[in-house]
VEXVEXMI-669392 format. One record per residue (C-alpha): x, y, z; residue in one letter. Coordinates in pm, 1 decimal. Example, Ala and Ser with C-alpha at 12.3 -4.5 7.8 and 13.67 -1.06 7.14 Angstrom:
BEGIN
NUZA;x;y;z;rest
NUZA;1230.0;-450.0;780.0;A
NUZA;1367.0;-106.0;714.0;S
//
This chain:
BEGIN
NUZA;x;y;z;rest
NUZA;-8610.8;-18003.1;-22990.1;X
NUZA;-8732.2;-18172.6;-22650.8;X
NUZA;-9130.4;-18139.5;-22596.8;X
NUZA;-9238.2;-17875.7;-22354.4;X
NUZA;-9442.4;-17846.9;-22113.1;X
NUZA;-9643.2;-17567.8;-22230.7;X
NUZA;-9637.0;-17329.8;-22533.1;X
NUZA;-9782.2;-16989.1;-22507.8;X
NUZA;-9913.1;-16813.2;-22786.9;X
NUZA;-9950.4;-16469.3;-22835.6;X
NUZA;-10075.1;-16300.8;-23170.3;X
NUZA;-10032.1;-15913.0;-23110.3;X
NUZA;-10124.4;-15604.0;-23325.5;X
NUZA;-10030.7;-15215.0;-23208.8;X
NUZA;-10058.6;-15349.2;-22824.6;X
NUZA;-9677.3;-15258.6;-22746.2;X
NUZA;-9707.9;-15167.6;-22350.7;X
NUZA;-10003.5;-15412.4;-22321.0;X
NUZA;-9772.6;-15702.1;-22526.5;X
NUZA;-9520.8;-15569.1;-22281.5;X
NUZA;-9718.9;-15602.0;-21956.2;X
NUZA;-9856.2;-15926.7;-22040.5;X
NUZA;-9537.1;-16092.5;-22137.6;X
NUZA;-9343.7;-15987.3;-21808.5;X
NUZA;-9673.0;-16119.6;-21647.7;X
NUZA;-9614.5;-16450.0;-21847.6;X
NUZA;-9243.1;-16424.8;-21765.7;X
NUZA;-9320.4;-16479.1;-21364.9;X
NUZA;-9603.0;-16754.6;-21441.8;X
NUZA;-9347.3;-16943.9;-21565.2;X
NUZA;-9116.1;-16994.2;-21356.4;X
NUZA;-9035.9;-17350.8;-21275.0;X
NUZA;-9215.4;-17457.7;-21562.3;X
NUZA;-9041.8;-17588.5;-21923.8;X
NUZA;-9202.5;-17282.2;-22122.3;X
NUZA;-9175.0;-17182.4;-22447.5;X
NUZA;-9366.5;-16828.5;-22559.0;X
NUZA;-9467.4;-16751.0;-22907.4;X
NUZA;-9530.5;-16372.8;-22995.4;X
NUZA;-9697.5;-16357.4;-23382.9;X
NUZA;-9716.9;-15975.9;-23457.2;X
NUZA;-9948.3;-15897.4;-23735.0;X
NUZA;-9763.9;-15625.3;-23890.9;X
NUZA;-9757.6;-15353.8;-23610.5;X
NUZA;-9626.1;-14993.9;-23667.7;X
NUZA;-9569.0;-14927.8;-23301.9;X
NUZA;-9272.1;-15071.4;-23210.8;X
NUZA;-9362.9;-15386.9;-23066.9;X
NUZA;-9108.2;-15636.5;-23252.7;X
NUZA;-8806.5;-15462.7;-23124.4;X
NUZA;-8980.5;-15415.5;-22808.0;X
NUZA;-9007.7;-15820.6;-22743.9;X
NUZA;-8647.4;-15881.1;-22940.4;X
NUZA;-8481.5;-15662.9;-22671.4;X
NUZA;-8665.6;-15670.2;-22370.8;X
NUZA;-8768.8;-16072.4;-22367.7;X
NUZA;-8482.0;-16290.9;-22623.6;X
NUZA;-8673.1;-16577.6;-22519.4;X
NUZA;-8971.9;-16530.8;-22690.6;X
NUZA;-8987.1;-16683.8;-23033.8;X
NUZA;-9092.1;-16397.7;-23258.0;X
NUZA;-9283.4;-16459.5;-23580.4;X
NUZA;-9325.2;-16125.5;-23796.4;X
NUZA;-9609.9;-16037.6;-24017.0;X
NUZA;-9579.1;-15843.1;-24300.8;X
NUZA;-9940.1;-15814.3;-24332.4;X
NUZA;-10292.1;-15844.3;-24050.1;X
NUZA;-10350.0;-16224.5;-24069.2;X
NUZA;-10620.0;-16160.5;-23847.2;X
NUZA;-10593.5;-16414.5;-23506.9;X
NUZA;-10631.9;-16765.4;-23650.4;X
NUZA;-10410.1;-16753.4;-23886.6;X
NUZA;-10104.7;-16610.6;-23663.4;X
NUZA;-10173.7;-16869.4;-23367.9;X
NUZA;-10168.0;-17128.3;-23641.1;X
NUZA;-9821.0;-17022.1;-23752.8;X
NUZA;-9678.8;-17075.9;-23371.2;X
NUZA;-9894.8;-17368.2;-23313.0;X
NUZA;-9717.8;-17545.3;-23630.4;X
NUZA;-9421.0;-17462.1;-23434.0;X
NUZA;-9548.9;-17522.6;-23044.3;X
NUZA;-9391.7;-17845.5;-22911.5;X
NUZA;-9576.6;-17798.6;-22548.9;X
NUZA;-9781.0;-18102.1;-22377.2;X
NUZA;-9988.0;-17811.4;-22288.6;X
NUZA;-10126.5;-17490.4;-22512.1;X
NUZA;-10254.6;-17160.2;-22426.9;X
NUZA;-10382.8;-16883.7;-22664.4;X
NUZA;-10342.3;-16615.5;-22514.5;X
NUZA;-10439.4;-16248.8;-22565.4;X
NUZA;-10166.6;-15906.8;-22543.3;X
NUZA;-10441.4;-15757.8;-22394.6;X
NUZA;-10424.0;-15946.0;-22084.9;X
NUZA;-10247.1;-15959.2;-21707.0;X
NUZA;-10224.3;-16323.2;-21582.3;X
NUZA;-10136.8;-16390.5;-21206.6;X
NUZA;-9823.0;-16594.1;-21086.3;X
NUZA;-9990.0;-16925.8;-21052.3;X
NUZA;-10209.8;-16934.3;-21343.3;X
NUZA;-10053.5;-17165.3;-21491.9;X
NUZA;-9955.7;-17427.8;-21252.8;X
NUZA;-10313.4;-17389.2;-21134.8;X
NUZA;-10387.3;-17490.5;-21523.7;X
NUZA;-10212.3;-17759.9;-21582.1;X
NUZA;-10291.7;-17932.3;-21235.6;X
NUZA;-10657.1;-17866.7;-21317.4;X
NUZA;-10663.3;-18026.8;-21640.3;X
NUZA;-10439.4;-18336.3;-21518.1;X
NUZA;-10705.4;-18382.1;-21277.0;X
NUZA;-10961.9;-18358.7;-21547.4;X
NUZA;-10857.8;-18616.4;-21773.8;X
NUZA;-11221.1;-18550.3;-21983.5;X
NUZA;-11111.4;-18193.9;-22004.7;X
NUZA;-11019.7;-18038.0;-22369.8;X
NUZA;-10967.0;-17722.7;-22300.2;X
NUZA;-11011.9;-17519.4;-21954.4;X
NUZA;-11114.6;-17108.7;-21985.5;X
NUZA;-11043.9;-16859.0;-21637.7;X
NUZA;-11281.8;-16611.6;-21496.3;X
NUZA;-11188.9;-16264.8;-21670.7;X
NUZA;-11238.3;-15955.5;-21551.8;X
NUZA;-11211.2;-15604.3;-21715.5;X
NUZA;-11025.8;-15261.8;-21644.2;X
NUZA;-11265.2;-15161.0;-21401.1;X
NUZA;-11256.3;-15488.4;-21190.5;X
NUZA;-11599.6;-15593.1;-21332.9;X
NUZA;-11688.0;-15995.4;-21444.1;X
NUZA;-11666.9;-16027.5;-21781.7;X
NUZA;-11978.2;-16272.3;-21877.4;X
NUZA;-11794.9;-16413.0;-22198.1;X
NUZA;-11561.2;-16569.3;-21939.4;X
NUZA;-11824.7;-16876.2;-22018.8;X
NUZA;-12096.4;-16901.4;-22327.9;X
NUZA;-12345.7;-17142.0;-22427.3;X
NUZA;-12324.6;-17243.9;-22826.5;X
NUZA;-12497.6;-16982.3;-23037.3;X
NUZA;-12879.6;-17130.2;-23141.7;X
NUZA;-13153.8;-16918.7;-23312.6;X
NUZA;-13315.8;-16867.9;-22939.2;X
NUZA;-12995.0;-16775.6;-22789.5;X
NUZA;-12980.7;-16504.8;-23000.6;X
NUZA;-13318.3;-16425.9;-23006.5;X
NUZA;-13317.2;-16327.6;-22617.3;X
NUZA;-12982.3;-16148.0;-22658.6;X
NUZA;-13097.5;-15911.4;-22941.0;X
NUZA;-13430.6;-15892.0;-22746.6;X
NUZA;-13251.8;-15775.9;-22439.4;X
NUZA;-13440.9;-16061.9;-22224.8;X
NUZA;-13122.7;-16180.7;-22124.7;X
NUZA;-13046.2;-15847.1;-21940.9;X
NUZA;-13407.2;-15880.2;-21810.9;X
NUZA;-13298.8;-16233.3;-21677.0;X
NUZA;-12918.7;-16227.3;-21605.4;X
NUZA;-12928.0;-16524.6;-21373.2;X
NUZA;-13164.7;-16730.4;-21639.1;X
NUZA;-13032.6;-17053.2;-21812.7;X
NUZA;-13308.1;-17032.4;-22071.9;X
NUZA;-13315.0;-16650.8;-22145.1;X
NUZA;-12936.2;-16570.0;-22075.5;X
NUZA;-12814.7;-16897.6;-22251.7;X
NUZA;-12575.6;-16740.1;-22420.6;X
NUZA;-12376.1;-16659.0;-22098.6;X
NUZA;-12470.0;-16944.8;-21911.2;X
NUZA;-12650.8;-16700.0;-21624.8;X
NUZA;-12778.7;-17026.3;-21415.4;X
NUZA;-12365.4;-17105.3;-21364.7;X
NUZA;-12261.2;-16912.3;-21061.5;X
NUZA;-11954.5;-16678.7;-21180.8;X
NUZA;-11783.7;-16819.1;-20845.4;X
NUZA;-11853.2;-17178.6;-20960.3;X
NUZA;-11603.0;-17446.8;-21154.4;X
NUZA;-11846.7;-17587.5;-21477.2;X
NUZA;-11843.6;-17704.9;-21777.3;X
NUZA;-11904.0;-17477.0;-22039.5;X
NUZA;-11961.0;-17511.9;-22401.3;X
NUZA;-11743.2;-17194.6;-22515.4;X
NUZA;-11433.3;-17086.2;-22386.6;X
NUZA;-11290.7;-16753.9;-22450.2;X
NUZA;-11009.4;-16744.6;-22706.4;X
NUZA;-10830.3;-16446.7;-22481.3;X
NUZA;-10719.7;-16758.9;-22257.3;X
NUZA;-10748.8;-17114.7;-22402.2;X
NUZA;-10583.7;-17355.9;-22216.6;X
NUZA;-10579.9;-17660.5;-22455.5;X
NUZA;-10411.2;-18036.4;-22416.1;X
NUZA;-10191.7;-18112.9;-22661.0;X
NUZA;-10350.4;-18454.2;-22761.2;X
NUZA;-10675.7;-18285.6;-22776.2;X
NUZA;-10507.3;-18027.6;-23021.3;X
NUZA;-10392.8;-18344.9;-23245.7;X
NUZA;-10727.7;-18471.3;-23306.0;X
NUZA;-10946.2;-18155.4;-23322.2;X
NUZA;-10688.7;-17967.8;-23564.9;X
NUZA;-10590.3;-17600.8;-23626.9;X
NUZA;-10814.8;-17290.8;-23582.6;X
NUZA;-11049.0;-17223.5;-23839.8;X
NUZA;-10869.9;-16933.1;-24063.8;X
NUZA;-11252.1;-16834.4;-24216.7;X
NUZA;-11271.5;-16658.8;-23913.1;X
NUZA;-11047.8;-16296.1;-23940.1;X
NUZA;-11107.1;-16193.9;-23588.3;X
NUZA;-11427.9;-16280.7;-23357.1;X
NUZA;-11531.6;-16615.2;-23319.6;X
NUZA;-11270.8;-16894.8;-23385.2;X
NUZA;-11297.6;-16952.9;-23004.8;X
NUZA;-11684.3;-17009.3;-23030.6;X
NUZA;-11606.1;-17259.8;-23332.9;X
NUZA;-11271.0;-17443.9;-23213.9;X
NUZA;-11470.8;-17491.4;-22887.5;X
NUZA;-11776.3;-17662.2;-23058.7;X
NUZA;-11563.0;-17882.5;-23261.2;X
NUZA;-11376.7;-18005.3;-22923.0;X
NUZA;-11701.6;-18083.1;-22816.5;X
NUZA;-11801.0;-18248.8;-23123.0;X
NUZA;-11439.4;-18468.0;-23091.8;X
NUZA;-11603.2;-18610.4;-22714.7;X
NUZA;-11424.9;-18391.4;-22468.7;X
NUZA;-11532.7;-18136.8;-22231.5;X
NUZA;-11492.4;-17728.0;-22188.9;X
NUZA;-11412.9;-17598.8;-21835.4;X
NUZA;-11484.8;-17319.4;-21701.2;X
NUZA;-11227.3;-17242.5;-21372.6;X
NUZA;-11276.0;-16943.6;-21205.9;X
NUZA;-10985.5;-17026.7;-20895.2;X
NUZA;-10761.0;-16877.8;-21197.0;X
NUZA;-10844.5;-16480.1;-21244.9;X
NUZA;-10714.3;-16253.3;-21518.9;X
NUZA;-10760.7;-15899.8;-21672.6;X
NUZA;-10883.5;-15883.6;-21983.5;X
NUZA;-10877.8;-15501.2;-22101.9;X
NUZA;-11059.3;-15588.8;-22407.6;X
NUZA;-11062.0;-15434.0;-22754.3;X
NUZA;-10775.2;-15260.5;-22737.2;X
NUZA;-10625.7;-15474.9;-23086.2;X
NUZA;-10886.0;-15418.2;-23224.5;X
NUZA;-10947.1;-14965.9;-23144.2;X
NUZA;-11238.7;-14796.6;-22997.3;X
NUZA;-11473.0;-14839.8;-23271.6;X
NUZA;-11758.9;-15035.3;-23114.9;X
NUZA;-11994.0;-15071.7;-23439.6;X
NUZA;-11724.5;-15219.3;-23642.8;X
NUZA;-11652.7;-15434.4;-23390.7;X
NUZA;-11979.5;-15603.1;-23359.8;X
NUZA;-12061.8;-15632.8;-23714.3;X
NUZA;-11688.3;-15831.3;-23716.3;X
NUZA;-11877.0;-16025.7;-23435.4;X
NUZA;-12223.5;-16079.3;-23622.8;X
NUZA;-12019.8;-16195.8;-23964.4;X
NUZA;-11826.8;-16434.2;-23781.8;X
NUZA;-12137.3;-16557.4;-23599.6;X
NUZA;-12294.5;-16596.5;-23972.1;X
NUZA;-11970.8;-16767.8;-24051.8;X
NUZA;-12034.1;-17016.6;-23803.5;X
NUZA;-12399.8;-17092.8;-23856.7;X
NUZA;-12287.7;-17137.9;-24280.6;X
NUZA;-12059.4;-17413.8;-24116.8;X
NUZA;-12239.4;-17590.3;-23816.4;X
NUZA;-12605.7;-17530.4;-23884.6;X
NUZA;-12748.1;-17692.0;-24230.6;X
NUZA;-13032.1;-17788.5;-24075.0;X
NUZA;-13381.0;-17567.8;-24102.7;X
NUZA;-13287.6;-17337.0;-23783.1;X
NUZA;-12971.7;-17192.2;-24088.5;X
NUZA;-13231.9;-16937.5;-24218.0;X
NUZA;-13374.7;-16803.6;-23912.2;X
NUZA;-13080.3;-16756.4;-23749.3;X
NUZA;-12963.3;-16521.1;-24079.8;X
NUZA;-13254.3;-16316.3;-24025.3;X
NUZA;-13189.3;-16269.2;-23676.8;X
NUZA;-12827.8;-16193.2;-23695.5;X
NUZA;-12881.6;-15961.8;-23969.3;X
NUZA;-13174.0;-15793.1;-23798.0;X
NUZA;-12901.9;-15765.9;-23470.7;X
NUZA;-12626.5;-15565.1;-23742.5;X
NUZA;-12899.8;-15332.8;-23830.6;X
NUZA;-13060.6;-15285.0;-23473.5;X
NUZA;-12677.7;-15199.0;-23370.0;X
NUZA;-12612.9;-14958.4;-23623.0;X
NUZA;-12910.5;-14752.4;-23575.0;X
NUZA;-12852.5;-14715.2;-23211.1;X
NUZA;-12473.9;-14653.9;-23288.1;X
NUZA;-12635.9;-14362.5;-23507.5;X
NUZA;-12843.5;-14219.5;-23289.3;X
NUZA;-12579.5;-14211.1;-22990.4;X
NUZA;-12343.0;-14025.9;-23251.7;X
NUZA;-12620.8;-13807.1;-23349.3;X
NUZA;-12711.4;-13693.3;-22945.8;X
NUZA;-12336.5;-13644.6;-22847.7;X
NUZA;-12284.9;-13441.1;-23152.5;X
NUZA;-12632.6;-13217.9;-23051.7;X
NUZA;-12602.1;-13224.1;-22706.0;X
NUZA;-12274.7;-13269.3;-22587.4;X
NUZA;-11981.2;-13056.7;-22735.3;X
NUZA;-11677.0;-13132.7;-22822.2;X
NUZA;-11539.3;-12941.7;-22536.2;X
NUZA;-11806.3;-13027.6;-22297.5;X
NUZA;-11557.6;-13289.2;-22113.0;X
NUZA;-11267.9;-13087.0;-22091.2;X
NUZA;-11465.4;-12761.8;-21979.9;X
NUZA;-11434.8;-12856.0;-21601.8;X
NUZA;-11142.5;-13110.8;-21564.2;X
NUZA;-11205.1;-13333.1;-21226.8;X
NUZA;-10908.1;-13338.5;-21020.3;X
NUZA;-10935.2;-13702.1;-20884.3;X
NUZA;-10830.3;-13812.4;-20508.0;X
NUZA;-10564.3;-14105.8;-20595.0;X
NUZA;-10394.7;-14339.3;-20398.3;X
NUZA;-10093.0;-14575.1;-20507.0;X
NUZA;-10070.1;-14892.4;-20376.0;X
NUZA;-9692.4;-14949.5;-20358.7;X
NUZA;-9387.9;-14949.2;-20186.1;X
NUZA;-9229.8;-14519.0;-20063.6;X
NUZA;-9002.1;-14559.0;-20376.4;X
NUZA;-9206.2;-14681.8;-20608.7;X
NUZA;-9456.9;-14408.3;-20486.7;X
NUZA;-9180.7;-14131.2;-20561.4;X
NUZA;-9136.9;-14292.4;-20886.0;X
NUZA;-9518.8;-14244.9;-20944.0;X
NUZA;-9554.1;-13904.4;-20824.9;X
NUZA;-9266.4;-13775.1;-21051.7;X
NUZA;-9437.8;-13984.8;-21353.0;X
NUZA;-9771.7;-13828.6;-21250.7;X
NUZA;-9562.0;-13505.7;-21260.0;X
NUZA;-9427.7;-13488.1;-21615.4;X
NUZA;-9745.7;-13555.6;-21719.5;X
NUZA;-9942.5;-13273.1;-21609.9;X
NUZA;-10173.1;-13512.2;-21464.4;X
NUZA;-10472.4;-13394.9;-21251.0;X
NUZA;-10453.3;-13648.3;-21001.8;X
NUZA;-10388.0;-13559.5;-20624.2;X
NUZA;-10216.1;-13781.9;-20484.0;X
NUZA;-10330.1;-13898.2;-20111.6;X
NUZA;-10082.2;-14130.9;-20006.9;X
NUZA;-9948.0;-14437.0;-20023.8;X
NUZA;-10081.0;-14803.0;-19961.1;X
NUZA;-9847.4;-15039.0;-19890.1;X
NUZA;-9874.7;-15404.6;-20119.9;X
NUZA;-9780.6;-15639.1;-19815.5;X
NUZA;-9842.9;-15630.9;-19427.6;X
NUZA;-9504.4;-15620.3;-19341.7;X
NUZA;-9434.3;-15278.8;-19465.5;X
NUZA;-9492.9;-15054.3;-19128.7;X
NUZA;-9335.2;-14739.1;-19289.2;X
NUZA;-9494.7;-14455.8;-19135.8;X
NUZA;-9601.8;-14286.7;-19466.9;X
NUZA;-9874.8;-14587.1;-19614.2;X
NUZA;-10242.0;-14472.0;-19510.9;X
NUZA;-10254.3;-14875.1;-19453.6;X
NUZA;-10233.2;-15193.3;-19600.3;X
NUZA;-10389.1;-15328.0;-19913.4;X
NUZA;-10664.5;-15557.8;-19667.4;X
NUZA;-10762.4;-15206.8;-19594.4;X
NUZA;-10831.5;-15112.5;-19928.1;X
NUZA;-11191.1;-15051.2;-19923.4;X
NUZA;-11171.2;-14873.1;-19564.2;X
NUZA;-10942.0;-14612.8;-19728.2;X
NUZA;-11091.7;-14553.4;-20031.9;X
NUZA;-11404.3;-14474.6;-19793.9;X
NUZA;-11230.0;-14268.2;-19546.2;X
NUZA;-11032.3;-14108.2;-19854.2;X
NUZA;-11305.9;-13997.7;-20068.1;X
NUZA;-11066.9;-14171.3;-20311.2;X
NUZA;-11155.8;-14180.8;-20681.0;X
NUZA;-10870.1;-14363.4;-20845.1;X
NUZA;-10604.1;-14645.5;-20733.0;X
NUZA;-10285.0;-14664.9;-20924.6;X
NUZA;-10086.5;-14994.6;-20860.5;X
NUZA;-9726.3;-15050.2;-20960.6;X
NUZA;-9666.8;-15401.9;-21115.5;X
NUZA;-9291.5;-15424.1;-21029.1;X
NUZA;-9386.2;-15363.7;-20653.9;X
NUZA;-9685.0;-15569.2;-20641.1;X
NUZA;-9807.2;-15937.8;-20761.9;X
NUZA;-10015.8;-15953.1;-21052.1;X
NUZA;-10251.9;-16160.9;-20833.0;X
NUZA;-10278.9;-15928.1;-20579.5;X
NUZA;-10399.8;-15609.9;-20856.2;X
NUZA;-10584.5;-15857.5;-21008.3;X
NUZA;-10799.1;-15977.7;-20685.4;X
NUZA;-10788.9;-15626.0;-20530.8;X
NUZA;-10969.6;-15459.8;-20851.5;X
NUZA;-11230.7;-15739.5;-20864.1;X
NUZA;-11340.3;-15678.0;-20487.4;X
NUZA;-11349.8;-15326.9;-20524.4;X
NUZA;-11479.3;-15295.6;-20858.7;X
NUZA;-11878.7;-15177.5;-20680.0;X
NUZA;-11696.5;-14891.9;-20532.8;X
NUZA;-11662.6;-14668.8;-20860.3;X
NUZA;-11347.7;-14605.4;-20864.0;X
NUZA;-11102.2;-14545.8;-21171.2;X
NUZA;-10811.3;-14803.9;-21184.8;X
NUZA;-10424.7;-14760.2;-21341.0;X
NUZA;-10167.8;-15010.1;-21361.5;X
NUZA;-9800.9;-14827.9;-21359.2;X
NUZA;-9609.3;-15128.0;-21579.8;X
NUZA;-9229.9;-15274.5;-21466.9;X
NUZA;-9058.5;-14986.2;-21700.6;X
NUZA;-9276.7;-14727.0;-21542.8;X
NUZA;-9526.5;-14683.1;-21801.8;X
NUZA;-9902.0;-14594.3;-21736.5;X
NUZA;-10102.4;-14897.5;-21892.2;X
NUZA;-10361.0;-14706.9;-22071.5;X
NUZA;-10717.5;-14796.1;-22141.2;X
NUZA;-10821.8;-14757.9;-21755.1;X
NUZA;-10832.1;-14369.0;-21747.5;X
//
């Protein structure tokens, strides 16, 4: 088989219209690049295998009959990836048109470069921070647990562990990259090895990027390339367990990098962070169950002012979705995705976004992905993301990408 030019990776787990979005997303990034795409499903029960067989042939499916948690399943397609250039890549995720081309001229221009990590943003158009970390250290954690990092967001001694001195805007190096999009060179893959199957879930992107470091090269953070990362939703809504599969993996990195006298302290402090989580996770459970009925969210349902940024049929298509779904929206109009759409129906254009979401009293946006680029959602929910508004991404096949209501 002739070498590629990149090989994607994908490890997926009950993410089927996520999987779905992401790998028509990949599908268009591609273009006019040698590509090969690797989807490792961990034994999912929702479809998704038959999904990717019929909807994208070209992806090489590997099939799980068993959770082999993250590391493990990107090590089975990286055995098999043949790309100069890798990227792990989450389901979970919507990457613009020119991500990678923008990737792999970066990193050719950046010959100390081992791996290069993207500014990510979340369903609600917000930064995520993890985008770029600093190496976990007993202090690091210390002002995290503490909350002095929230105290001092823009601190590179107190927020450390986000790197809050390194403008969000600004190209950097950073020590850890995000494993929901590491762009790795292949040569730099050779010497530093495969991901580190100790680690189940959380934190084999904190560890593979240390031992890059460790090998002599250099972690970028580029924030020219944006993404959505929707975050969690492989791994369900249950935030506690989720950060005590965090904390373990943080311990299982400390057990491995850290024999020195700072091993024992950091224990303690990691431990004391599991417990300090899990009492405030009980309390909040306690108050909602007190104070806030079951029922006490449904008992006035909020009919929300929407708009759809689209084109007048994929707006009919929306409205008739919107429709079989008893939803409560009310629809406003229609904002067309380019400036050359002068159709007498769109309230404007999507430059005019924020002006009509003022003028509107608008309280949700709903963009179609087979009308618009997946740059142009992605860039238009980051710049409105201070305006509180609720955002929905209608997928290629017409299905509500959930997650965002």
């Amino acid at each position: 088989m002739s070498p590629m030019e990149l090989s994607v990776v994908i490890v997926s787990y009950n993410v089927r219209i996520f999987l779905e979005q992401c790998l028509y997303a990949v599908r268009k990034a591609s273009a006019g690049i040698e590509c090969e795409v690797f989807v490792v499903d961990n034994n999912s029960a929702d479809g998704s295998c038959s999904m990717v067989s019929n909807a994208f042939p070209e992806v090489s499916l590997i099939i799980n009959q068993e959770n082999r948690g993250f590391a493990a399943a990107s090590n089975q397609a990286l055995k098999l990836s043949t790309g100069k250039y890798l990227l792990l890549l989450n389901p979970d995720t919507l990457i613009g048109e020119d991500a990678f081309v923008k990737c792999i001229s970066f990193i050719e221009s950046h010959p100390d470069a081992g791996a290069v990590g993207v500014k990510m943003i979340n369903g609600k158009g917000k930064f995520l921070p993890e985008s770029k970390r600093g190496l976990p250290s007993p202090g690091t954690a210390f002002f995290k647990i503490t909350g002095l990092s929230c105290l001092f967001p823009r601190s590179g001694v107190f927020n450390r562990y986000y790197l809050g001195n390194i403008d969000c805007e600004c190209t950097s190096p950073a020590d850890v990259i995000s494993g929901a999009f590491m762009f790795i060179r292949r040569e730099v893959f050779l010497s530093t090895g495969m991901l580190d199957e100790d680690y189940f879930l959380y934190g084999e992107d904190v560890d593979y990027s240390y031992r890059l470091l460790k090998s002599g090269f250099r972690n970028y953070y580029y924030p020219d390339v944006r993404i959505i990362h929707y975050k969690g939703e492989s791994t369900g809504n249950d935030n506690f367990k989720a950060l005590g599969n965090f904390y373990k993996a943080m311990l299982t990195f400390v057990k491995k990098h850290y024999a020195n006298g700072s091993y024992r302290s950091f224990v303690f402090l990691i431990n004391a962070a599991i417990y300090l989580t899990a009492g405030i996770s009980a309390i909040k459970k306690l108050f909602k169950r007190v104070f806030l009925p079951v029922n006490a969210y449904n008992q006035f349902p909020v009919r929300r002012r929407t708009i759809v940024v689209s084109d007048p049929e994929g707006y009919s298509k929306v409205e008739a979705l919107l429709f079989r779904s008893s939803s409560r929206n009310v629809l406003v109009g229609r904002v067309s995705a380019g400036s050359n759409d002068m159709k007498e129906d769109a309230l404007g254009n999507l430059g005019q976004l924020r002006e009509i979401i003022r003028a509107h009293a608008i309280k949700e946006v709903i963009f179609t992905s087979g009308n618009s680029r997946a740059s142009q959602i992605i860039d238009s929910m980051h710049l409105i993301s201070d305006m509180h508004v609720r955002f929905k991404i209608i997928s290629a096949n017409e299905r509500i990408i959930p997650g965002l209501i």
